[in-house]
mmCIF file of the N, C-alpha and C atoms, coordinates in Angstrom:
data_MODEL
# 
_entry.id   MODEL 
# 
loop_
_atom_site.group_PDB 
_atom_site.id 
_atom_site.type_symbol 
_atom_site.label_atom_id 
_atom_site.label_alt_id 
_atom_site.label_comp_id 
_atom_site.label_asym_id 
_atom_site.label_entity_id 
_atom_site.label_seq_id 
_atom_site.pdbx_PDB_ins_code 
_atom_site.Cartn_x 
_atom_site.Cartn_y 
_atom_site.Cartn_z 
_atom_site.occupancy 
_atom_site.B_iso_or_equiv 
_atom_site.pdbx_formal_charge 
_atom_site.auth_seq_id 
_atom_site.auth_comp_id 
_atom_site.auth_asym_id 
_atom_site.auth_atom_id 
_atom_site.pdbx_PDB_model_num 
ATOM 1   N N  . UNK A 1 1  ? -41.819 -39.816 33.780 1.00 0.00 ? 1  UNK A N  1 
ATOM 2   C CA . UNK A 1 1  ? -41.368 -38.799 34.725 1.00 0.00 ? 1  UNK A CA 1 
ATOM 3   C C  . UNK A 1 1  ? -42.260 -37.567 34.597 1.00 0.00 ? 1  UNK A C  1 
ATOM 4   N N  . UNK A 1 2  ? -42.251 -36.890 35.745 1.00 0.00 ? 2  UNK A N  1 
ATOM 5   C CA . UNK A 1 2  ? -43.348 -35.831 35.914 1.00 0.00 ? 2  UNK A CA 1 
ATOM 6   C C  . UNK A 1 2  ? -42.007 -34.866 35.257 1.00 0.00 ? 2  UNK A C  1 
ATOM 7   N N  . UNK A 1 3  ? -42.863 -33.565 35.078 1.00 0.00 ? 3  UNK A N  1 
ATOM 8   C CA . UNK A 1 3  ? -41.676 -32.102 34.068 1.00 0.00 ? 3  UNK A CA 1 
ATOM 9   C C  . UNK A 1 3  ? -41.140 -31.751 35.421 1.00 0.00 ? 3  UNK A C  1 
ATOM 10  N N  . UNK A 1 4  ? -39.738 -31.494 35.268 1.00 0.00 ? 4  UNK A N  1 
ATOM 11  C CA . UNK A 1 4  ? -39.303 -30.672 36.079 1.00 0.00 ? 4  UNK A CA 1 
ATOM 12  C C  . UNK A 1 4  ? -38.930 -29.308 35.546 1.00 0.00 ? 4  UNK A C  1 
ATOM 13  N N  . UNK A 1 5  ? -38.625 -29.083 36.589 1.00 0.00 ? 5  UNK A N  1 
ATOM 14  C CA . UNK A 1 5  ? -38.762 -26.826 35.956 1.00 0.00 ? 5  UNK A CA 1 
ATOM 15  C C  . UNK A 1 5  ? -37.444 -26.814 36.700 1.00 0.00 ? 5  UNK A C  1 
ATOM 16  N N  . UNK A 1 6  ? -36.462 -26.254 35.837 1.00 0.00 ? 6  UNK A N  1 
ATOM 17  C CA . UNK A 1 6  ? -35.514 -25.805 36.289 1.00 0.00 ? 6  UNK A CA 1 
ATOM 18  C C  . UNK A 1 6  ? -35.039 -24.124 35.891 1.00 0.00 ? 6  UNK A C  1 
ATOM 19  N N  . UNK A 1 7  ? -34.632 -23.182 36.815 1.00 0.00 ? 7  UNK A N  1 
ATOM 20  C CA . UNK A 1 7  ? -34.619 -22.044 36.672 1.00 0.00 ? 7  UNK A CA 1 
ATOM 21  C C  . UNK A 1 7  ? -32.781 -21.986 36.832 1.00 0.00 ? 7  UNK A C  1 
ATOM 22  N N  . UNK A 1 8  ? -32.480 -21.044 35.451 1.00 0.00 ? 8  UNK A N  1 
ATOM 23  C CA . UNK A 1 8  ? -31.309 -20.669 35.510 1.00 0.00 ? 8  UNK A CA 1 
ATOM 24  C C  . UNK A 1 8  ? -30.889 -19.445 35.216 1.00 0.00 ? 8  UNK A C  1 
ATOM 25  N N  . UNK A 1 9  ? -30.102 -19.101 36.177 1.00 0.00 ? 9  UNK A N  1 
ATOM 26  C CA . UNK A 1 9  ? -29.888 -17.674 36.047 1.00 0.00 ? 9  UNK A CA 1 
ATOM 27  C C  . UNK A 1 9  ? -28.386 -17.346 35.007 1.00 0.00 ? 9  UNK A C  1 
ATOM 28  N N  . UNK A 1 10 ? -28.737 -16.356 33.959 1.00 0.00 ? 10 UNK A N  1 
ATOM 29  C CA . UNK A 1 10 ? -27.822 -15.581 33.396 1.00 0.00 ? 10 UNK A CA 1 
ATOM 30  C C  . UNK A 1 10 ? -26.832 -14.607 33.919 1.00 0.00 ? 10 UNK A C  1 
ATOM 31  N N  . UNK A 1 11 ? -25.865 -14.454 34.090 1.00 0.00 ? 11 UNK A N  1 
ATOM 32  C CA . UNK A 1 11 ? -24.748 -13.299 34.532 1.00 0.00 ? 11 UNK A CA 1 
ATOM 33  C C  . UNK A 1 11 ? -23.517 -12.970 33.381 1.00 0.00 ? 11 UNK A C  1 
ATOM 34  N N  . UNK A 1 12 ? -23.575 -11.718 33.371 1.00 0.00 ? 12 UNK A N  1 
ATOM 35  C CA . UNK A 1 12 ? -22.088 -11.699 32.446 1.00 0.00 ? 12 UNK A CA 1 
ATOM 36  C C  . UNK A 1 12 ? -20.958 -11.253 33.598 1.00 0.00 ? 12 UNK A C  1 
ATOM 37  N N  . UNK A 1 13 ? -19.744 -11.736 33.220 1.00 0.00 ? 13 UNK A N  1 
ATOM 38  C CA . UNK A 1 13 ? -19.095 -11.340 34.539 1.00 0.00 ? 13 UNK A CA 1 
ATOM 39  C C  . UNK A 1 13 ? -18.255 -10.216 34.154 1.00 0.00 ? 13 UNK A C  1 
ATOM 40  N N  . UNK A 1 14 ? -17.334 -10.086 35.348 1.00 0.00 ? 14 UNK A N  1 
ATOM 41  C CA . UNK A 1 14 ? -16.566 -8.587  35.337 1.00 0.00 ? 14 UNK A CA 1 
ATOM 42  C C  . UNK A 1 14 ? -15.226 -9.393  33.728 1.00 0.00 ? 14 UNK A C  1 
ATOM 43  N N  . UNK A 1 15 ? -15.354 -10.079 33.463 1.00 0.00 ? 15 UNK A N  1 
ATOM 44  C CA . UNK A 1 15 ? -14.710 -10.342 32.240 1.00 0.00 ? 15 UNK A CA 1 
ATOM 45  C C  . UNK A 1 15 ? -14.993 -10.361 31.213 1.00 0.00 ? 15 UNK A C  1 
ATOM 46  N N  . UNK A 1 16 ? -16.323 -10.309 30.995 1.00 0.00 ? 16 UNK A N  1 
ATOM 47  C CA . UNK A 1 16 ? -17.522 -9.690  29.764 1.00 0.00 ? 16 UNK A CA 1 
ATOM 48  C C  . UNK A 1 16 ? -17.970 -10.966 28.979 1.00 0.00 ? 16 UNK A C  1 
ATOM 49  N N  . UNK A 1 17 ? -17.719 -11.918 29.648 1.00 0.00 ? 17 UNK A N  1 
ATOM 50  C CA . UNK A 1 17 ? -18.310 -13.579 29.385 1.00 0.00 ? 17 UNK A CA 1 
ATOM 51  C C  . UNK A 1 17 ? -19.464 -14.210 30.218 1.00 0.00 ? 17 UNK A C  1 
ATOM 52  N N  . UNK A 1 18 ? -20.626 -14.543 29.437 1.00 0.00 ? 18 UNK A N  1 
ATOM 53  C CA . UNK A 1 18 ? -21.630 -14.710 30.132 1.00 0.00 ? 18 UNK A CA 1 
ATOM 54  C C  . UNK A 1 18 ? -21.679 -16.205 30.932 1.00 0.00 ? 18 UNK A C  1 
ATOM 55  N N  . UNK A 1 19 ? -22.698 -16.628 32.365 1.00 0.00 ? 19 UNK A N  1 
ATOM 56  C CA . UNK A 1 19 ? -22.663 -17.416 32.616 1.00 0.00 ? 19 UNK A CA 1 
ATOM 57  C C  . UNK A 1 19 ? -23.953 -18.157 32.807 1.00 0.00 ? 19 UNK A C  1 
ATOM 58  N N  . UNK A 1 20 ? -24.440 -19.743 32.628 1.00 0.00 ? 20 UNK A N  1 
ATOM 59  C CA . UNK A 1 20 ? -25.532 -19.794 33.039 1.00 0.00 ? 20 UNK A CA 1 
ATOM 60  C C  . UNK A 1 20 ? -25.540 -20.846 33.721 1.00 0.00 ? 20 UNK A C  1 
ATOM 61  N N  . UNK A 1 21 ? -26.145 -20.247 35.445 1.00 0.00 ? 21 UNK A N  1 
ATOM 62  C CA . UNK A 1 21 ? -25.926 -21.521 36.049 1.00 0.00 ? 21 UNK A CA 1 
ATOM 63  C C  . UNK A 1 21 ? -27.482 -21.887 36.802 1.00 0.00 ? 21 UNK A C  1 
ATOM 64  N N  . UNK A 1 22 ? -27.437 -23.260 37.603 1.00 0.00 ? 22 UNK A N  1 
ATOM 65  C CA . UNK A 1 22 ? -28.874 -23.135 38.447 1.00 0.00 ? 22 UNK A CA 1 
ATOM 66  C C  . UNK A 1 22 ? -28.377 -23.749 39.879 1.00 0.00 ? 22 UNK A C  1 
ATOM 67  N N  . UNK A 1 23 ? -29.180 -23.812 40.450 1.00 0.00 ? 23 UNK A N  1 
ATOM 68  C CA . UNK A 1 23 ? -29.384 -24.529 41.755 1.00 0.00 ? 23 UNK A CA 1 
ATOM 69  C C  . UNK A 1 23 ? -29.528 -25.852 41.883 1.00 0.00 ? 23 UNK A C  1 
ATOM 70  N N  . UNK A 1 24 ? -30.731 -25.919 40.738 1.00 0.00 ? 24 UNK A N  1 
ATOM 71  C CA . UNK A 1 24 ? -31.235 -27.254 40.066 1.00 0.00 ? 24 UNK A CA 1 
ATOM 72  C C  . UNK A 1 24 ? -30.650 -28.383 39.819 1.00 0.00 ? 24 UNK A C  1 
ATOM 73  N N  . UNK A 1 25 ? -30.793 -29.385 40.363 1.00 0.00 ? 25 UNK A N  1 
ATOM 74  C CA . UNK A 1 25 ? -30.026 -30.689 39.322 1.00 0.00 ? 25 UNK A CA 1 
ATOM 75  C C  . UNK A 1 25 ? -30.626 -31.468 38.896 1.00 0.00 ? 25 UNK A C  1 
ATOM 76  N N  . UNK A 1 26 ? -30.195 -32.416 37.962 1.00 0.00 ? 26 UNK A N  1 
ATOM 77  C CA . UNK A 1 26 ? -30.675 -33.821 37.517 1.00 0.00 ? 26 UNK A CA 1 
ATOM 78  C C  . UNK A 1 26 ? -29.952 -34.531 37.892 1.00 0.00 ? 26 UNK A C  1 
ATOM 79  N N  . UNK A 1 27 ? -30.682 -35.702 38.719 1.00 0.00 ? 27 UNK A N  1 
ATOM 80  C CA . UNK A 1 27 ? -29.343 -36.490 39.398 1.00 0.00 ? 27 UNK A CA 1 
ATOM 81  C C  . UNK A 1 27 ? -28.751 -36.036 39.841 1.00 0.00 ? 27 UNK A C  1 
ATOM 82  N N  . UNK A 1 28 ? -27.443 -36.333 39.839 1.00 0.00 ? 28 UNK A N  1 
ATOM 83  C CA . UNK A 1 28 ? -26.349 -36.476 41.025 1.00 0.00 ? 28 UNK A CA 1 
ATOM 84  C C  . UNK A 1 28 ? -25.546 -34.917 40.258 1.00 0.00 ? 28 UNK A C  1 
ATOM 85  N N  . UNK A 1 29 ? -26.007 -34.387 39.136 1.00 0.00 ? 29 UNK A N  1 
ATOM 86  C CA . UNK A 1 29 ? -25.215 -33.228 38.557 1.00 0.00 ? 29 UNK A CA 1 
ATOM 87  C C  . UNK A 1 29 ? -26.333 -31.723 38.366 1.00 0.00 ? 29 UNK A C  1 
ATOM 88  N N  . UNK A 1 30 ? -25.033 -31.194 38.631 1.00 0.00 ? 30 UNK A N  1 
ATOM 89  C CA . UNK A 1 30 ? -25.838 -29.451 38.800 1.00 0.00 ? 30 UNK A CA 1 
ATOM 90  C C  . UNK A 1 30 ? -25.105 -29.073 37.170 1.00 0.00 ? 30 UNK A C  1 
ATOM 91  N N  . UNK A 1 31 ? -26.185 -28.080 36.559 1.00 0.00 ? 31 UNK A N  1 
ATOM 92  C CA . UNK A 1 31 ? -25.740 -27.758 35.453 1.00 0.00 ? 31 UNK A CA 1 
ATOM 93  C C  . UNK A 1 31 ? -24.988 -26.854 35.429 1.00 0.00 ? 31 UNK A C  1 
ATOM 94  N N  . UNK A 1 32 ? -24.002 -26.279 34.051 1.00 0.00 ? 32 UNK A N  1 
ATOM 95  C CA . UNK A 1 32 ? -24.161 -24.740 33.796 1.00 0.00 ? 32 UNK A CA 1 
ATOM 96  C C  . UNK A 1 32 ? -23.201 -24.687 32.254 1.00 0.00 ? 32 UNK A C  1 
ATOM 97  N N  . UNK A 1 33 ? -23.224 -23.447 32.165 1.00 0.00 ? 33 UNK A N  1 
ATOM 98  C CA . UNK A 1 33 ? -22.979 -23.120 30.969 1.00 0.00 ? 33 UNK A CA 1 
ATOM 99  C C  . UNK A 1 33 ? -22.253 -21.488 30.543 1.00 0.00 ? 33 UNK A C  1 
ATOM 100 N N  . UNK A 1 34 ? -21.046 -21.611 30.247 1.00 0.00 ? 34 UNK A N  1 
ATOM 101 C CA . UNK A 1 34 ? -20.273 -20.348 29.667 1.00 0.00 ? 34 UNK A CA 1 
ATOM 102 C C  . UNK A 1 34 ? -20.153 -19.812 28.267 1.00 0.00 ? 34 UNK A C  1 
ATOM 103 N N  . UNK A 1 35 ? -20.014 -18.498 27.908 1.00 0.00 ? 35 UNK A N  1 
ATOM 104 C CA . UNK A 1 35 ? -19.723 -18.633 26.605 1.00 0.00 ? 35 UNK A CA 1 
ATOM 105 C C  . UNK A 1 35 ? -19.527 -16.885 26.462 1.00 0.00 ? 35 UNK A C  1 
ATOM 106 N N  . UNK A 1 36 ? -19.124 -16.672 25.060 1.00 0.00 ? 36 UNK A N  1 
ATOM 107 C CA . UNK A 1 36 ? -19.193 -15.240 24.874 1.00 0.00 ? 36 UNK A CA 1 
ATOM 108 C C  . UNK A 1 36 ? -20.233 -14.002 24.564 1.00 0.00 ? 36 UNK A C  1 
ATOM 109 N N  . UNK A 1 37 ? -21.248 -14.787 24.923 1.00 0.00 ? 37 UNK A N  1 
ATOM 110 C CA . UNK A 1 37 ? -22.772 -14.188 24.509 1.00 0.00 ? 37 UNK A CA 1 
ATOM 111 C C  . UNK A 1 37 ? -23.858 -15.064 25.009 1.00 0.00 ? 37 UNK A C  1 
ATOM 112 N N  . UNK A 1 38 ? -25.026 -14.386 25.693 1.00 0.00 ? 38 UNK A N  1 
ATOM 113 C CA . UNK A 1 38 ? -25.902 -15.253 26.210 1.00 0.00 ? 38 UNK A CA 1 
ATOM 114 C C  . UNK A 1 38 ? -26.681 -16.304 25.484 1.00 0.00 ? 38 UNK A C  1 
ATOM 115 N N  . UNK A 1 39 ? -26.461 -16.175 24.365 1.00 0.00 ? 39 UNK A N  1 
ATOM 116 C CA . UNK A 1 39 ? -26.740 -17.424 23.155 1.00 0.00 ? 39 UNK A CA 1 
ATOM 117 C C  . UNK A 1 39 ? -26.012 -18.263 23.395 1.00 0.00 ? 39 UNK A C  1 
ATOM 118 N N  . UNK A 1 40 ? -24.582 -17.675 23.158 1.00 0.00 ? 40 UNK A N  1 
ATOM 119 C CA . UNK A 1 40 ? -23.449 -19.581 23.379 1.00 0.00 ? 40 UNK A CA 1 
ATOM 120 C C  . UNK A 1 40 ? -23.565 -20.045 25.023 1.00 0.00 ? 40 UNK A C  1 
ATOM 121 N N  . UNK A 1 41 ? -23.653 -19.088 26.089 1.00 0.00 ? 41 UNK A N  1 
ATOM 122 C CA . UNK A 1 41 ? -24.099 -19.859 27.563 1.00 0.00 ? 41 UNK A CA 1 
ATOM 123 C C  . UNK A 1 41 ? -24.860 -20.211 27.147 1.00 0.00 ? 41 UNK A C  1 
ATOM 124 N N  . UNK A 1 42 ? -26.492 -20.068 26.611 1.00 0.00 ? 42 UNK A N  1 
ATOM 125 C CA . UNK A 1 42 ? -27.185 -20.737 26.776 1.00 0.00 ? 42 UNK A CA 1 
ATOM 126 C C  . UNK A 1 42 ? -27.156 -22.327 26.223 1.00 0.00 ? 42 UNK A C  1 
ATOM 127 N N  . UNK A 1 43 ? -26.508 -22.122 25.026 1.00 0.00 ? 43 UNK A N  1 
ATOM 128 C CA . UNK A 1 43 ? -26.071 -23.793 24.740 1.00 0.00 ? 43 UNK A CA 1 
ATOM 129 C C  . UNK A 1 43 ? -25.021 -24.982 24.444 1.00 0.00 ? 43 UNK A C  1 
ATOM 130 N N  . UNK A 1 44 ? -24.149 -24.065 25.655 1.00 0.00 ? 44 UNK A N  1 
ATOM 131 C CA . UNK A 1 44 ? -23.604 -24.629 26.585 1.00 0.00 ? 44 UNK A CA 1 
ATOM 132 C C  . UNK A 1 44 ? -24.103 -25.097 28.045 1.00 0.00 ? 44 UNK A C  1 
ATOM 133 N N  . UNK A 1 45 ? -25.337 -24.532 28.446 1.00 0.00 ? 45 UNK A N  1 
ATOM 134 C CA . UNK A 1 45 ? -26.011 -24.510 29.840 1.00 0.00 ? 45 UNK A CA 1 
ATOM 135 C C  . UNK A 1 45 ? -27.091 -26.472 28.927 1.00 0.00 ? 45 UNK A C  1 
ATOM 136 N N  . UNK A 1 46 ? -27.732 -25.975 27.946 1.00 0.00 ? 46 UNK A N  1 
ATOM 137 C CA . UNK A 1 46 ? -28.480 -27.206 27.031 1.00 0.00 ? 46 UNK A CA 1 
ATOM 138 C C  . UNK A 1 46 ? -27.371 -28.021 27.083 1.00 0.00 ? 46 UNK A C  1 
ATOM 139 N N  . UNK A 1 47 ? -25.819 -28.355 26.359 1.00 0.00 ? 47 UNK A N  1 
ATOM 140 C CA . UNK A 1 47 ? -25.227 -29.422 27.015 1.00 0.00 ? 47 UNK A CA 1 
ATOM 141 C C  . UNK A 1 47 ? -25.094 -29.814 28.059 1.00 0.00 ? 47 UNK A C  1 
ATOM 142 N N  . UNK A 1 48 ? -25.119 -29.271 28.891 1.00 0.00 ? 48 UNK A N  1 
ATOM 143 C CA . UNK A 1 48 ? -25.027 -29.759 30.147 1.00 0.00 ? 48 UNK A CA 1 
ATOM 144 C C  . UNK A 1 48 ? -26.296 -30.527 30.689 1.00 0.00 ? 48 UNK A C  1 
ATOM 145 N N  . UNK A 1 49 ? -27.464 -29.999 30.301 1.00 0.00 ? 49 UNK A N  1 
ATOM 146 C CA . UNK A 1 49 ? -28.417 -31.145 30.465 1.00 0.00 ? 49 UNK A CA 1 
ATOM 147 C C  . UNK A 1 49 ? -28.681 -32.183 29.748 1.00 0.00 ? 49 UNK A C  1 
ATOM 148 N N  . UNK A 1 50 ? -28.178 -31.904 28.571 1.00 0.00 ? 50 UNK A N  1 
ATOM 149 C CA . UNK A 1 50 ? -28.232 -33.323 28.025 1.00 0.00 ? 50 UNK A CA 1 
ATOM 150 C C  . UNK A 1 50 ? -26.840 -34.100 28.918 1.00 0.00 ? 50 UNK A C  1 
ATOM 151 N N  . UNK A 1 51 ? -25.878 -33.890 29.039 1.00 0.00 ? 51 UNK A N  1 
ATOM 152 C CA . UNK A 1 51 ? -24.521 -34.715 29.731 1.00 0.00 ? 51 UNK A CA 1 
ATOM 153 C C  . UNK A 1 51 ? -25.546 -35.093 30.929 1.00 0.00 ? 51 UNK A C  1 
ATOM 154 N N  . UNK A 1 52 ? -26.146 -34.498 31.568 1.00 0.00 ? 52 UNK A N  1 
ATOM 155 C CA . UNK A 1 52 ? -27.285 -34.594 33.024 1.00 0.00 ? 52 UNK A CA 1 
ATOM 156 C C  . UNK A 1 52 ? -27.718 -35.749 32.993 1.00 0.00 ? 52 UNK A C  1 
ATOM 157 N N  . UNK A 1 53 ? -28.507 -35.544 32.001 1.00 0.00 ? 53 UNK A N  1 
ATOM 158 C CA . UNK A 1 53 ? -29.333 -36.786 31.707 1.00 0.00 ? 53 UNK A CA 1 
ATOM 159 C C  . UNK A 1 53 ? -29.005 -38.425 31.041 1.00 0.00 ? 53 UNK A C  1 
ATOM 160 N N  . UNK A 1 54 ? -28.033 -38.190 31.030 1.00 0.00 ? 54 UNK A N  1 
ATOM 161 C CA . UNK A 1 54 ? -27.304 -39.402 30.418 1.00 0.00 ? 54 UNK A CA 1 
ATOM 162 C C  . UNK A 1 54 ? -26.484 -40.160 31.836 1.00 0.00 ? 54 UNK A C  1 
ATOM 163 N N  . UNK A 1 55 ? -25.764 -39.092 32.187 1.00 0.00 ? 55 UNK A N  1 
ATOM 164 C CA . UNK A 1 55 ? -25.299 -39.489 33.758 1.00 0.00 ? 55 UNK A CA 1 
ATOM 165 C C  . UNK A 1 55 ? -26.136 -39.614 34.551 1.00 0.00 ? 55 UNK A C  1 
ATOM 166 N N  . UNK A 1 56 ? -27.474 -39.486 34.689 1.00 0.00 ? 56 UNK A N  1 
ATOM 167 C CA . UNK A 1 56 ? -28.106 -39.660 35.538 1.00 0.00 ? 56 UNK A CA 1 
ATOM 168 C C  . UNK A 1 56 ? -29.118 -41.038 35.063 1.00 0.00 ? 56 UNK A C  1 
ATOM 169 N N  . UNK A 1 57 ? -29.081 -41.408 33.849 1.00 0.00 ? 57 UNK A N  1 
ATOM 170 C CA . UNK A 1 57 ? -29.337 -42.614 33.483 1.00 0.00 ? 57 UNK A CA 1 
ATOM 171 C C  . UNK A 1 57 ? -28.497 -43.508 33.615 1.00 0.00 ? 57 UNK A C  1 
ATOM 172 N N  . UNK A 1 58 ? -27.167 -43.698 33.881 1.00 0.00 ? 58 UNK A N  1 
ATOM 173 C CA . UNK A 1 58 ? -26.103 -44.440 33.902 1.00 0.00 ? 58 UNK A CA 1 
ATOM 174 C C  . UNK A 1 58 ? -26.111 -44.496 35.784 1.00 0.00 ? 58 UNK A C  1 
ATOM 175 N N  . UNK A 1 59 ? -26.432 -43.791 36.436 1.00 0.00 ? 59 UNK A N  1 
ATOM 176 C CA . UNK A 1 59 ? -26.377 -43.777 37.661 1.00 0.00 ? 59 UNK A CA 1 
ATOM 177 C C  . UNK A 1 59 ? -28.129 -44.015 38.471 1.00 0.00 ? 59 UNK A C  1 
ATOM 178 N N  . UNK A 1 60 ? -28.620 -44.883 37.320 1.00 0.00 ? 60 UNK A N  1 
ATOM 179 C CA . UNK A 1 60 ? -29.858 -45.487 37.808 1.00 0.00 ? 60 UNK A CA 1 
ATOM 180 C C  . UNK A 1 60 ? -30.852 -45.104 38.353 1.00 0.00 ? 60 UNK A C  1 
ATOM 181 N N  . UNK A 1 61 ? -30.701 -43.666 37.913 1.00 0.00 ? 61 UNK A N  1 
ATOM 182 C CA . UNK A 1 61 ? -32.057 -42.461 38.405 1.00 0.00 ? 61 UNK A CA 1 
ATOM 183 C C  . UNK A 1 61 ? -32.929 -43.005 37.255 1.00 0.00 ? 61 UNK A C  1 
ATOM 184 N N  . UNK A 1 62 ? -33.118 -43.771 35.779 1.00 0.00 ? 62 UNK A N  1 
ATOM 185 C CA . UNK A 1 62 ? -34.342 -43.823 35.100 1.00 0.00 ? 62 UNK A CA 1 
ATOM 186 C C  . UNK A 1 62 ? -33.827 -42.850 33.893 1.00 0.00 ? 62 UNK A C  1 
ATOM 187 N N  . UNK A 1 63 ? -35.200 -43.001 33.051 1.00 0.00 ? 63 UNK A N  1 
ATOM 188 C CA . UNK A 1 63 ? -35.065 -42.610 31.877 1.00 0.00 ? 63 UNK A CA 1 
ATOM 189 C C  . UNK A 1 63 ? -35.262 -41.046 32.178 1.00 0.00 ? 63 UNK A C  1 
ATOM 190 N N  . UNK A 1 64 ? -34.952 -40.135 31.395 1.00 0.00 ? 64 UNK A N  1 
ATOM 191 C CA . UNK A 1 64 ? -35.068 -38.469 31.656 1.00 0.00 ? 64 UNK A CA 1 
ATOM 192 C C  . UNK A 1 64 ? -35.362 -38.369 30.462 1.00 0.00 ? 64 UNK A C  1 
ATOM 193 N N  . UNK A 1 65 ? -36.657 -37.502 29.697 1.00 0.00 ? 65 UNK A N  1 
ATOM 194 C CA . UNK A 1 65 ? -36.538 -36.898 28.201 1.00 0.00 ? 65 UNK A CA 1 
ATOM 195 C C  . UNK A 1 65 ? -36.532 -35.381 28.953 1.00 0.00 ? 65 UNK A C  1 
ATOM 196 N N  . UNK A 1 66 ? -35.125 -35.240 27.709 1.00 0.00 ? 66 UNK A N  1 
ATOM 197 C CA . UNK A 1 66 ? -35.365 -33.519 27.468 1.00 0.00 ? 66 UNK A CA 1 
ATOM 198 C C  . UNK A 1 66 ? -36.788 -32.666 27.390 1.00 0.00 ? 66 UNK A C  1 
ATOM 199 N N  . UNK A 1 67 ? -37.572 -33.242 27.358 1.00 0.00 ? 67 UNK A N  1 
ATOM 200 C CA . UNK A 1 67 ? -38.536 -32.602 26.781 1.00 0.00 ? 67 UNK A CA 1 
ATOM 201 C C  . UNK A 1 67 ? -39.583 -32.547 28.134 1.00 0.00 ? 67 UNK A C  1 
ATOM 202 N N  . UNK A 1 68 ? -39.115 -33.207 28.841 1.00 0.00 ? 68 UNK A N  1 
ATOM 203 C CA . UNK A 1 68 ? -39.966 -33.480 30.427 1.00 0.00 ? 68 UNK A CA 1 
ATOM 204 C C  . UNK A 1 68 ? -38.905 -31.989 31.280 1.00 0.00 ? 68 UNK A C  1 
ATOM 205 N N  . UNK A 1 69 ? -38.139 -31.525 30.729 1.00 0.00 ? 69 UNK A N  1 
ATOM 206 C CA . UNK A 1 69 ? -37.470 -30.657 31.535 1.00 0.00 ? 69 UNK A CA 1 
ATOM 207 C C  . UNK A 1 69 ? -37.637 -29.101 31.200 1.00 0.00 ? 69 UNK A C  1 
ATOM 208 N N  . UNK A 1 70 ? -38.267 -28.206 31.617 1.00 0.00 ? 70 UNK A N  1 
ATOM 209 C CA . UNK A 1 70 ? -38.589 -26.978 31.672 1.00 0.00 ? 70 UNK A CA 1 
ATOM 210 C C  . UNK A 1 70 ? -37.620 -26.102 31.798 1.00 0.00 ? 70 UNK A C  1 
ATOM 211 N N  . UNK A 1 71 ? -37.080 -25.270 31.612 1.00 0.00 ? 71 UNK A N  1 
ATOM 212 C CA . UNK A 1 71 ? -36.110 -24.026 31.824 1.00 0.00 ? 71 UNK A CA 1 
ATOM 213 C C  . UNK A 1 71 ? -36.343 -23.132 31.957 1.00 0.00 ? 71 UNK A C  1 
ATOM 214 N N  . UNK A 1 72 ? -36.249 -22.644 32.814 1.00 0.00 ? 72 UNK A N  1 
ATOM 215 C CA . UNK A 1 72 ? -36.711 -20.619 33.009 1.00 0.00 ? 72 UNK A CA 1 
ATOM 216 C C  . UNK A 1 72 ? -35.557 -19.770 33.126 1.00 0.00 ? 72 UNK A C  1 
ATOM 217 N N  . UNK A 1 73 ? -35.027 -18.744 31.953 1.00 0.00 ? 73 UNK A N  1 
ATOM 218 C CA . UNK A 1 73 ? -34.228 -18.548 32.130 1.00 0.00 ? 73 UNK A CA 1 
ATOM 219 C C  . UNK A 1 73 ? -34.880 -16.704 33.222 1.00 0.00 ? 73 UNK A C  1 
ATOM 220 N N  . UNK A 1 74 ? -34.014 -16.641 33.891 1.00 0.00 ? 74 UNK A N  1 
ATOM 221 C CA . UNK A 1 74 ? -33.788 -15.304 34.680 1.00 0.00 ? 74 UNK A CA 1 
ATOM 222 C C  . UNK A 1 74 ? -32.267 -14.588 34.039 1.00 0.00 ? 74 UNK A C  1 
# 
């Protein structure tokens, strides 16, 4: 697989919990990720691509390495 670049944007909301979501998907799933600090969104936003990529291997899109997938966070 060629790298894909996926860009995700950070927000903390009016509840003071950050969020990280994208546009982007793998397969058939759009990511994202919550938490109480832009550290735990952020890996919570990383589970979600790994869950991505597993569902999207089970749903016969092909093999995905993490490592073929780019992140830009904004």
């Amino acid at each position: 697989m060629e790298s894909k670049r996926i860009i995700a944007i950070v927000e903390k909301g009016p509840d003071g919990l950050y969020s990280v979501y994208s546009n982007d998907n793998i397969g058939k799933s759009y990511l994202g990720g919550f938490g109480e600090s832009v550290s735990e969104a952020k890996e919570d936003f990383e589970a979600s691509i790994k869950e991505a990529i597993a569902e999207a291997a089970e749903d016969g899109f092909g093999t995905i390495e993490r490592s073929d997938i780019k992140v830009s966070y904004h």
